[in-house]
N, C-alpha and C positions, 0 to 999 in steps of 0.2 A: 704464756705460750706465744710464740714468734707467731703472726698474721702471715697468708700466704695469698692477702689480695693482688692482684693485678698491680697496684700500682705500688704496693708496700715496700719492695725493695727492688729500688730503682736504681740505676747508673747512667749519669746521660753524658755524650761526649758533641760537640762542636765538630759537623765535617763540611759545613756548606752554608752560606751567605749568599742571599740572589739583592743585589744592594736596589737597584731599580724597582722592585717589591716589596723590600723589607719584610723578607721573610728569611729566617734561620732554619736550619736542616740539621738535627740531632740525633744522631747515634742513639738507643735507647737499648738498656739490657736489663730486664726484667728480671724477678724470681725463678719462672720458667720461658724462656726463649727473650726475645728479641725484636724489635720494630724501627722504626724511623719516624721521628716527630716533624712536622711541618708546625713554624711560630710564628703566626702574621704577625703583621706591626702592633695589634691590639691586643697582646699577649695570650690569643686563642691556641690552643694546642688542636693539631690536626695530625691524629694518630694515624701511620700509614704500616701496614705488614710488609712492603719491599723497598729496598732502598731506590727513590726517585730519581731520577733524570731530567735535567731542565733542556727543553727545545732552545736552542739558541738563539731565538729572537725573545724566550722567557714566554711566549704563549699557553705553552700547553706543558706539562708532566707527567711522562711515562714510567708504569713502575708494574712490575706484578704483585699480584697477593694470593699469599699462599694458603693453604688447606695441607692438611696430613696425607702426603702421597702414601703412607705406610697403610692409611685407611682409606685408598682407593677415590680420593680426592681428586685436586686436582688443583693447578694455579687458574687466575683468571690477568689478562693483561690488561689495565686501567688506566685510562688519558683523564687527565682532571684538567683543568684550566689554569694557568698560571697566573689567574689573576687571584688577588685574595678573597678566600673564601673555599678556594679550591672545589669547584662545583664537576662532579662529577661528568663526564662527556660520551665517553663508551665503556665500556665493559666483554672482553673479552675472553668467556669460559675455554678453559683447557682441559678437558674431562682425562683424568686418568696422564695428566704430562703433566713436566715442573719448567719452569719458565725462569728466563733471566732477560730483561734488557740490555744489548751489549751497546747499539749507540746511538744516535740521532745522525741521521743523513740528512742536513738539512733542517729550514724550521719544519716542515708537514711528512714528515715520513721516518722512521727509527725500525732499527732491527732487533727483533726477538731471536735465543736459544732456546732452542724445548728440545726437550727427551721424555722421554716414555717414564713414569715414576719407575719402573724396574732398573730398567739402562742409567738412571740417572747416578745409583750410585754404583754403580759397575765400570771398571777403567778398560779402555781401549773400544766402548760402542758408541757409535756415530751419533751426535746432535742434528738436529734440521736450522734451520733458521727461516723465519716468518719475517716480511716487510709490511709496518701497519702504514698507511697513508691516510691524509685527510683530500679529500676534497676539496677545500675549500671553502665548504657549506656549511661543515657542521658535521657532514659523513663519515667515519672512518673505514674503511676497508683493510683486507688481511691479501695478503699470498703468501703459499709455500716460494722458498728459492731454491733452487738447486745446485 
């Protein structure tokens, strides 16, 4: 009998090199669904649920991770650090929306899409778009845009 672990039937594909970090960015397609692998230079695997974004200066890493909007879930948007080890920095719940990072303005500030998980697979309704920003501290902040 075929195994239906997580990790059993894998397919990994090459989509991004950060060469200043030595870290590689993998495509990963699982048995069921899909992820994005983060490989520091020390051949550590840093499993990620959305496909990452490097800030332009390589500091930081914007990505969402998802949850089942079908079961009322929801994404969360997640800044990690761009240095190896990817340490976690904020974490920003979307209760009941599905998120995308569309792009980085900048090293300290990047744009989110969200919709509602209803709207999201429905064609012709509006997305919002969200600005996260850093402070400079260590703080992140959110706005709606209009």
């Amino acid at each position: 009998m075929l195994g239906t672990d997580f990790y059993a039937c894998r397919r990994l594909w090459l989509v991004g090199y950060w060469p200043k970090r030595h870290v590689y960015l993998l495509a990963a397609q699982f048995y069921e669904g899909s992820a994005a692998l983060l490989v520091d230079a020390n051949g550590r695997e840093h499993l990620v649920a959305g496909m990452p974004r490097v800030s332009p200066d390589g500091r930081f890493v914007a990505m969402t991770s998802s949850s089942d909007c079908a079961l009322n879930g929801g994404d969360a948007v997640v800044i990690l650090s761009g240095r190896p080890g990817f340490k976690l920095l904020h974490a920003h719940e979307l209760p009941g929306q599905a998120a995308s990072v569309v792009r980085w303005e900048g090293a300290e500030a990047f744009i989110v899409e969200v919709a509602r998980c209803q709207a999201f697979f429905e064609a012709g309704l509006s997305r919002e778009r969200m600005r996260f920003r850093s402070d400079g501290n260590g703080v992140w902040s959110s706005q709606a845009l209009r």
